[in-house]
MARZA-458003 format. One record per residue (C-alpha): residue in three letters; residue number from 1; x, y, z. Coordinates in nm, 2 decimals, decimal comma. Each point is the difference from the previous one (the first is absolute). Last residue first. Layout:
N
+------+-----+--------+--------+--------+
| rest |  nr |      u |      v |      w |
+------+-----+--------+--------+--------+
|  ala | NUM |      X |      Y |      Z |
...
+------+-----+--------+--------+--------+
//
This chain:
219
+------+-----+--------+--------+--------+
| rest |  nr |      u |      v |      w |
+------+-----+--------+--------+--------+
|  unk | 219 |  14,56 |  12,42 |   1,12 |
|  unk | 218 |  -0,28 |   0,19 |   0,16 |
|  unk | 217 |  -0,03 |  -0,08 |   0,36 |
|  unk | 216 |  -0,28 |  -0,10 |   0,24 |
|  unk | 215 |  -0,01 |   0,05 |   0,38 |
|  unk | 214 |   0,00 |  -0,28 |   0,19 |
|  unk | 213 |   0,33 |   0,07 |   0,23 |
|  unk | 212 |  -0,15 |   0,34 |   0,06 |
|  unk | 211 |  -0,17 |  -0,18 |   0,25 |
|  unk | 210 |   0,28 |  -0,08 |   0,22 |
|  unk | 209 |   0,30 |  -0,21 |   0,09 |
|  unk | 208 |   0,36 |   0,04 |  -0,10 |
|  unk | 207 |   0,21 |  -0,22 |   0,18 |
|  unk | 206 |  -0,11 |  -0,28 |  -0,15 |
|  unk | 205 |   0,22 |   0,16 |  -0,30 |
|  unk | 204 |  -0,08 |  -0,11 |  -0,42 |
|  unk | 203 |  -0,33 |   0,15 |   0,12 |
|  unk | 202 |   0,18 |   0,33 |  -0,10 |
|  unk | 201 |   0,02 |  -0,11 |  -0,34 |
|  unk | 200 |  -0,35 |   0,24 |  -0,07 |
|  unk | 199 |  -0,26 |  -0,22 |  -0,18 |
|  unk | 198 |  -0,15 |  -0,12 |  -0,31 |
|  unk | 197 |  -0,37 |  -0,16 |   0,01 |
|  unk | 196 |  -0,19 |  -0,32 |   0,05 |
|  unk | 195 |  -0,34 |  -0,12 |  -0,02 |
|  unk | 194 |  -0,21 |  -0,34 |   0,11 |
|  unk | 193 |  -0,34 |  -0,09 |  -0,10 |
|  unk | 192 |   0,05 |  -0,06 |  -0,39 |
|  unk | 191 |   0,31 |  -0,23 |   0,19 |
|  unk | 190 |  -0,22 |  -0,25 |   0,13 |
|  unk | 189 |   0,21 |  -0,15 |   0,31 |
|  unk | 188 |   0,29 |  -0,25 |  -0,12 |
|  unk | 187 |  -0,11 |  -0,35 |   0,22 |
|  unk | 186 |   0,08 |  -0,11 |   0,31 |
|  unk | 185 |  -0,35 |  -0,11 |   0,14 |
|  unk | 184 |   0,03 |  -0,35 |  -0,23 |
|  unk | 183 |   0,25 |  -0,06 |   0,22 |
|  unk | 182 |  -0,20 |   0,00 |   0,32 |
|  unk | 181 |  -0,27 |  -0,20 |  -0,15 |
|  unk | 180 |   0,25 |  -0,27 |  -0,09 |
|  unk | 179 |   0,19 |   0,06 |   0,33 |
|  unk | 178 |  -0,34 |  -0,10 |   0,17 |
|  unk | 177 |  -0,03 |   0,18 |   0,38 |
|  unk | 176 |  -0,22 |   0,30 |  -0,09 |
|  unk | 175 |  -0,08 |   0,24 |   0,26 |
|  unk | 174 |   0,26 |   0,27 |  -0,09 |
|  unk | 173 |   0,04 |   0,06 |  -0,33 |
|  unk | 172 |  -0,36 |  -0,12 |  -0,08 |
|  unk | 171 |  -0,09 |   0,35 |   0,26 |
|  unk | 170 |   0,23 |   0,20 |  -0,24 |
|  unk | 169 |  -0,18 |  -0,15 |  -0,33 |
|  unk | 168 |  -0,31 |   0,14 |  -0,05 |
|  unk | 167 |   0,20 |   0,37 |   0,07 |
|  unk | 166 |   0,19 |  -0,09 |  -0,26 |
|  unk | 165 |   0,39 |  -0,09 |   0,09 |
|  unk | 164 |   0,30 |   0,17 |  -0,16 |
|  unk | 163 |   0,29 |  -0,27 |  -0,03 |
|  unk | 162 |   0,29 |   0,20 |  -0,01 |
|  unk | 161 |   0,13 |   0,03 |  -0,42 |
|  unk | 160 |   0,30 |  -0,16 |  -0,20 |
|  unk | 159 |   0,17 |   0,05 |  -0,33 |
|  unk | 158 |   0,00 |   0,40 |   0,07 |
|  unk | 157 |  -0,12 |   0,33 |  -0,21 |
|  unk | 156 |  -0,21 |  -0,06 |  -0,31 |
|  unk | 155 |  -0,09 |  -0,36 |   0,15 |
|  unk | 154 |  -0,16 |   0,21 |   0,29 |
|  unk | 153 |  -0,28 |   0,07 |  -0,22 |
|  unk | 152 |  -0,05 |  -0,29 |  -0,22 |
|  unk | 151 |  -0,01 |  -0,23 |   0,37 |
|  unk | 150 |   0,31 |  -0,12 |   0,14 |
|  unk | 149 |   0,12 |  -0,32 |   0,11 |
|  unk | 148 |  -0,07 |  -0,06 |   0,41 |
|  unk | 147 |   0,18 |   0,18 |   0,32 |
|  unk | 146 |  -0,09 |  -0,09 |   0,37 |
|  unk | 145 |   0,08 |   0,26 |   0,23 |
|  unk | 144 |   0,22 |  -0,15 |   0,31 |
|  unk | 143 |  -0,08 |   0,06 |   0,36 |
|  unk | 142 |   0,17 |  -0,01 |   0,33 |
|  unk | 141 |  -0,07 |  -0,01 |   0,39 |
|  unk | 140 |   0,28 |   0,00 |   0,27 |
|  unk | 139 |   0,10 |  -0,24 |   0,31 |
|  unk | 138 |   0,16 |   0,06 |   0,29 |
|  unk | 137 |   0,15 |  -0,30 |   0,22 |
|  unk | 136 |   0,36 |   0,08 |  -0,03 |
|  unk | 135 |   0,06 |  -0,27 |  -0,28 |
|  unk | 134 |  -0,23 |   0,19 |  -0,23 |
|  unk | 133 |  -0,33 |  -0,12 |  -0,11 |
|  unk | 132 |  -0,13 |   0,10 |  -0,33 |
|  unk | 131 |  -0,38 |   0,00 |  -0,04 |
|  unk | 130 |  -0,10 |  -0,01 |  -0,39 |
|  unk | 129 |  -0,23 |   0,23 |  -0,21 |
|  unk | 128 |  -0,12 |  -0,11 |  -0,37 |
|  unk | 127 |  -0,16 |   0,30 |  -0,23 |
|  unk | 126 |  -0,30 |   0,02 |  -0,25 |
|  unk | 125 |   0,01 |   0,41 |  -0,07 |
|  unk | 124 |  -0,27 |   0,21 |   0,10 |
|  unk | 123 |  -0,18 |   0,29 |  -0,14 |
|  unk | 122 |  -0,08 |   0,34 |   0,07 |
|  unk | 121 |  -0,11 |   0,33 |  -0,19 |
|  unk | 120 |  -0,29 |  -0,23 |  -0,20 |
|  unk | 119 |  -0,06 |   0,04 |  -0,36 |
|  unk | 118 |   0,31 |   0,05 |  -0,21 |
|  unk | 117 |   0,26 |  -0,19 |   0,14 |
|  unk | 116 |   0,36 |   0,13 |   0,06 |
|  unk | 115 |   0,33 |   0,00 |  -0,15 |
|  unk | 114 |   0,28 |   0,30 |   0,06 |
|  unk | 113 |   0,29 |  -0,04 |  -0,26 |
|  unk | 112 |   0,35 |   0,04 |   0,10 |
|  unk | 111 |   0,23 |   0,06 |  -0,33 |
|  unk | 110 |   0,27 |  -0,31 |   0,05 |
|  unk | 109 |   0,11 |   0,15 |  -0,35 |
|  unk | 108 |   0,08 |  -0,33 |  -0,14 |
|  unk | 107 |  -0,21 |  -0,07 |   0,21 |
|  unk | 106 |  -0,35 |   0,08 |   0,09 |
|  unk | 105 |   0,01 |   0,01 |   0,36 |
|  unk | 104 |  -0,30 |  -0,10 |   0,21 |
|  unk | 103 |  -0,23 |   0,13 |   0,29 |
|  unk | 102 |  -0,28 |  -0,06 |   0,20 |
|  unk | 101 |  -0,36 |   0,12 |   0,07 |
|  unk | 100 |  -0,25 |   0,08 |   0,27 |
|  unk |  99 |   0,05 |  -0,33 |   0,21 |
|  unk |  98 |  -0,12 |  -0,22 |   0,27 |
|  unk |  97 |   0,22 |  -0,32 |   0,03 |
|  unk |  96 |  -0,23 |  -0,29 |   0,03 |
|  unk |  95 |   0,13 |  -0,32 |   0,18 |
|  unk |  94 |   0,07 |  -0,39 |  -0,01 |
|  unk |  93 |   0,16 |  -0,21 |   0,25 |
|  unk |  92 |  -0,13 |  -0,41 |  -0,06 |
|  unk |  91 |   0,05 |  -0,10 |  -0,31 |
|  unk |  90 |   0,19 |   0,27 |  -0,15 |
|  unk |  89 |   0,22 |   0,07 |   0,36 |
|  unk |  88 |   0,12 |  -0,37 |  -0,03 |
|  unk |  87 |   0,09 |  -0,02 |  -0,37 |
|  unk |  86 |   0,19 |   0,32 |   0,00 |
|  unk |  85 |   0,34 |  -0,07 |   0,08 |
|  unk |  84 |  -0,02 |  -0,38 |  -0,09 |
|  unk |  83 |  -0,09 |   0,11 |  -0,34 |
|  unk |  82 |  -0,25 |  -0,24 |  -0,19 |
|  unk |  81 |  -0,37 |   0,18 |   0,11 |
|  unk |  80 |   0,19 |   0,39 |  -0,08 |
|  unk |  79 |   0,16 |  -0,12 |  -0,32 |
|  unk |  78 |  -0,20 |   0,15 |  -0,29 |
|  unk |  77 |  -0,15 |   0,27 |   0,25 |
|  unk |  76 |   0,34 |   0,15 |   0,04 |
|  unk |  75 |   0,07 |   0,10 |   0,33 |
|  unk |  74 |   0,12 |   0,39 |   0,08 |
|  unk |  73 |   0,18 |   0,17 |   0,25 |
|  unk |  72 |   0,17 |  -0,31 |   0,08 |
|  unk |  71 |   0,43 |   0,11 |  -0,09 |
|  unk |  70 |  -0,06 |   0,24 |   0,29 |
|  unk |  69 |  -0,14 |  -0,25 |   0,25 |
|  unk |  68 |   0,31 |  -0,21 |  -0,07 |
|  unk |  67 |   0,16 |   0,28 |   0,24 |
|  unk |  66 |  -0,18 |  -0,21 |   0,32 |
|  unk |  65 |   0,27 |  -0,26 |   0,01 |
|  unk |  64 |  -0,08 |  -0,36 |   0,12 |
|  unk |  63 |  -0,29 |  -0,06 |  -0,19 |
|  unk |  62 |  -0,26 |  -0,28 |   0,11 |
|  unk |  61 |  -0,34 |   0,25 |   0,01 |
|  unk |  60 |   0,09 |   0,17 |  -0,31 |
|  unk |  59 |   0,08 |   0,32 |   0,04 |
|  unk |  58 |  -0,19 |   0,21 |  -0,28 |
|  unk |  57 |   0,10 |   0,38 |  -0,11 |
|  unk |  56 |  -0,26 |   0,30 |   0,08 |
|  unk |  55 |  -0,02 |   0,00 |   0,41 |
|  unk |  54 |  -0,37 |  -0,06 |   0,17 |
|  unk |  53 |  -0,24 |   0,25 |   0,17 |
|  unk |  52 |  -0,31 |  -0,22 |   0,03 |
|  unk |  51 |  -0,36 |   0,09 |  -0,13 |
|  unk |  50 |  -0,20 |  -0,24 |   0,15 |
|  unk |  49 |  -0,26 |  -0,28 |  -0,16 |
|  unk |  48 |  -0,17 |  -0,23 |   0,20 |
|  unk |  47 |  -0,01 |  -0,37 |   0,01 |
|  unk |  46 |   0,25 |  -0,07 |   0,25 |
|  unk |  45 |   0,25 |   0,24 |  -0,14 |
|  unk |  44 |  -0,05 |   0,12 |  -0,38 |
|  unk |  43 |   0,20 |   0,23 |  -0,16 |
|  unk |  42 |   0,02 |   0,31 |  -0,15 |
|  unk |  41 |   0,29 |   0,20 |  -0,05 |
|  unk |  40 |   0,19 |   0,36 |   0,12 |
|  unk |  39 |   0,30 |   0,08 |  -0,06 |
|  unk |  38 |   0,34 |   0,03 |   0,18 |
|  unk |  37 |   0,35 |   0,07 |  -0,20 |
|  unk |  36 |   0,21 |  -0,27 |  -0,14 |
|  unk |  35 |  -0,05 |   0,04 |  -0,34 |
|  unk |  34 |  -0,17 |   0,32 |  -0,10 |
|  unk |  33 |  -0,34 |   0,19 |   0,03 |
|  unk |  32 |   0,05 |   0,37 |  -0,21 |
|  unk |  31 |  -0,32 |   0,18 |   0,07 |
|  unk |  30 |  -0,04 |  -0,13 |   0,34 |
|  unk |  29 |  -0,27 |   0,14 |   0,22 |
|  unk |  28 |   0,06 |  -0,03 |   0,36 |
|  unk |  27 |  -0,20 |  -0,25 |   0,19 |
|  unk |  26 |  -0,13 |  -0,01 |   0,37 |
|  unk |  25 |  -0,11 |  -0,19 |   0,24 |
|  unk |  24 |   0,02 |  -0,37 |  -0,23 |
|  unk |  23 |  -0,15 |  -0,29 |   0,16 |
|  unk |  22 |  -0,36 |   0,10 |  -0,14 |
|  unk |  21 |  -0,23 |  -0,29 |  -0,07 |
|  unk |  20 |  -0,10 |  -0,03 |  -0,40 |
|  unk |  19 |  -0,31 |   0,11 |  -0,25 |
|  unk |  18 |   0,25 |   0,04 |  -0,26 |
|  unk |  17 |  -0,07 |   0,35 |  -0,13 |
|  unk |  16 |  -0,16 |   0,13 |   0,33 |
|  unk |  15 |   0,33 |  -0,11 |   0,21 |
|  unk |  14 |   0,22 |   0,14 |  -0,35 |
|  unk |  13 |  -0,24 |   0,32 |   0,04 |
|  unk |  12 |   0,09 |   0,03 |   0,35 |
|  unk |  11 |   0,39 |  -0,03 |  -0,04 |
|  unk |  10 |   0,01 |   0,24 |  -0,22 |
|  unk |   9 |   0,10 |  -0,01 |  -0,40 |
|  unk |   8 |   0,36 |   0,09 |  -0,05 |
|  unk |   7 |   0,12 |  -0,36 |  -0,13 |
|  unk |   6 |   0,21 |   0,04 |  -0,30 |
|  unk |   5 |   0,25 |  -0,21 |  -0,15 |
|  unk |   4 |   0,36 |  -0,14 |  -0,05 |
|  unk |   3 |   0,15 |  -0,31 |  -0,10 |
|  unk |   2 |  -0,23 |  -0,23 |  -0,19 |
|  unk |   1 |   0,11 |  -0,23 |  -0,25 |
+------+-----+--------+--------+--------+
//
């Protein structure tokens, strides 16, 4: 799965990294991203791409109770064209979610492990956003991180993995409209380009947030 990571890069270089359509004023880097806070994706909206301020944890359009958005962080790739909760928003609501890195917990210690690639800073995960609409009118934007089988890497800490796109790939992501294409997308990222390293338990908190959050242990 994917529960926590990293977003601290600026909003500029995620506009220059993306090529996208600003809707965002302003973006505070996140060292410690959790469920059901505000980040930032990647979407398209009549053809172009904008970077929308969207809440972690997918609504599905027909849901009655907005708290099932904490049980969608993620969506298994396995089941994301079958699933009536994410059928819709894979064919037709897909999004990057610009990243630096994310976490996992290696149990049985649940010993937090930072993961990141190798050769590029950023990096996007394949997403699905949906449009709730309350019964008082307003309505609110959500996303879910798609999660696949792991590569030789991430099978040393966790049975799953987010879906990390290549940079060919993002615009596919997007633009394509054939779910056999699109699944073909969600596959385990090449793990000799990929890294990961011990870290402090204080990520185990959302509440703690900053840059020393990265920094490498010795076990």
């Amino acid at each position: 799965m994917c529960g926590r990571f990293a977003i601290y890069s600026s909003v500029q270089a995620i506009i220059d990294y993306a090529k996208t359509i600003n809707k965002i004023k302003s973006l505070q880097a996140n060292y410690n991203a959790a469920p059901g806070q505000i980040i930032p994706i990647v979407m398209l909206d009549q053809g172009e791409k904008i970077l929308e301020p969207v809440k972690w944890g997918l609504i599905p359009f027909w849901a009655k109770d907005p708290k099932i958005g904490y049980r969608m962080i993620n969506t298994r790739a396995e089941t994301i064209n079958d699933k009536p909760s994410f059928k819709a928003a894979f064919r037709h609501r897909r999004c990057l979610i610009p990243a630096n890195g994310f976490y996992e917990w290696k149990k049985p210690e649940k010993q937090p492990f930072f993961i990141h690639l190798t050769e590029r800073e950023m990096f996007t995960f394949a997403g699905i956003w949906e449009e709730w609409h309350h019964p008082d009118g307003s309505s609110l934007r959500t996303c879910s991180i798609i999660t696949t089988v792991p590569n030789r890497i991430m099978r040393e800490i966790h049975d799953r993995m987010p879906v990390i796109l290549t940079t060919e790939n993002e615009e596919n992501w997007l633009q394509q409209n054939e779910p056999k294409e699109l699944l073909n997308l969600l596959a385990p990222y090449n793990s000799d380009d990929m890294e990961f390293y011990p870290i402090s338990k204080a990520v185990n908190s959302y509440q703690n947030n900053s840059a020393e959050l990265l920094e490498r242990i010795n076990l």
